[in-house]
N, C-alpha and C positions, 0 to 999 in steps of 0.2 A: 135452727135452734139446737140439734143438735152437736154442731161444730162446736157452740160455745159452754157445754156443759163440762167440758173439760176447765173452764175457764175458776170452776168452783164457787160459782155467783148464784143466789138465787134469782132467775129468770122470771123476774117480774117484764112485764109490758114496757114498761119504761127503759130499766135495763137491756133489754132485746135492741131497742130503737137507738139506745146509745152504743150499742155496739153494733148493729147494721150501719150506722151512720160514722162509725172510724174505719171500717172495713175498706180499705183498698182506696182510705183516705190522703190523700196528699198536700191538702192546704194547712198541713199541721196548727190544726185548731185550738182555740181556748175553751176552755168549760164555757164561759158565758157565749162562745160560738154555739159549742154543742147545746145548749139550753136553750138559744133562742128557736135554733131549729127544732127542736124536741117538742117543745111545749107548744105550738103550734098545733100537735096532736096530742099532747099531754098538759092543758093547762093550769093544772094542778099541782104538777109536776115542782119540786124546789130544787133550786142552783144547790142546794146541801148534798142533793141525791145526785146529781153528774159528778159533785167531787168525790162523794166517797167511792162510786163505780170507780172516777178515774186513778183514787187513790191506792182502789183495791187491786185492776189492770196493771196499775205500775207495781206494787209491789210484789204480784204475779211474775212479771219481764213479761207482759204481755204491748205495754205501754211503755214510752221513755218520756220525761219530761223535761223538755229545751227549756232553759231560763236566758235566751238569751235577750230577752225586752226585760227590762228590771220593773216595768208596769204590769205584764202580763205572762203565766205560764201558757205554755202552750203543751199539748202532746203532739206525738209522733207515733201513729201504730206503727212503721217500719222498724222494729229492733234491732234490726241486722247492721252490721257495722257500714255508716256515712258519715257523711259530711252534710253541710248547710250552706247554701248562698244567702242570702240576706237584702233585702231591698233598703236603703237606707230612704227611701220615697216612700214609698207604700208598705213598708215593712212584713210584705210578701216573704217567703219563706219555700226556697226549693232544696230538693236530696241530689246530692253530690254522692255516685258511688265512683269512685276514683280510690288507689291507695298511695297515701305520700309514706317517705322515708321520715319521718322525725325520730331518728332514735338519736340518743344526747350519750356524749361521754357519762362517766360513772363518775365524776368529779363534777360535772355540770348538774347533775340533778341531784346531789345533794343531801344522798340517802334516802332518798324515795323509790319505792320498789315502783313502776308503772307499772297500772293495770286496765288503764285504756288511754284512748285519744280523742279529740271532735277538734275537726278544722271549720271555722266559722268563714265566711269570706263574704265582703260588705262591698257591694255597691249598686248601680241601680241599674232594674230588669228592664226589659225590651220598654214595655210600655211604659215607665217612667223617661228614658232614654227620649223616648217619641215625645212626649210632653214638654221635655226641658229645650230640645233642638226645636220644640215648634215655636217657644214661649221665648227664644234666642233672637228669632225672626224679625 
């Protein structure tokens, strides 16, 4: 509890459980992930109150949030600078810590100052791979 009083949150019960639950998470979740599992122990608990935590975490940088499904946001507690693989099957979502070269001529970009990057890369994971060669058969 302590680690997260820097976070500036009032530490409700609920809030605690939403954040032990992105803590050293990797399936970059959606709120209605983190709800289902939350409320499970909190069933009173409303999808209102995972967004605002998660709205309050991002606007912190304690959170980032991937839009790359146009159905569904997702977070990421890793802020540090990556990348994303992408399952285009199961739409699984893994971190890529790699660093590429993209830097663009100053004629190529246009008068945009950059001030970040994210490389998305699409295709499908182990287990969808196993699925489609078994389903080929």
């Amino acid at each position: 509890m302590q680690r997260y009083k820097e976070f500036g949150l009032k530490l409700t019960p609920q809030r605690l459980s939403i954040l032990a639950f992105l803590e050293n998470n990797k399936s970059h979740p959606t709120a209605e992930d983190i709800y289902r599992h939350i409320a499970k122990k909190f069933p009173t608990m409303s999808l209102a109150t995972v967004y605002k935590t998660l709205e309050t975490l991002k606007a912190r940088g304690r959170i980032k949030e991937i839009t790359i499904d146009a159905e569904k946001r997702h977070f990421d507690p890793e802020t540090g600078r990556h990348h994303h693989a992408i399952c285009t099957g199961c739409k699984k979502i893994v971190d890529i810590f790699m660093d590429f070269d993209l830097s663009a001529a100053d004629t190529d970009l246009r008068g945009f100052e950059i001030t970040g990057s994210h490389v998305e890369f699409y295709g499908l994971c182990p287990d969808c791979r196993k699925t489609t060669t078994a389903n080929k058969r």
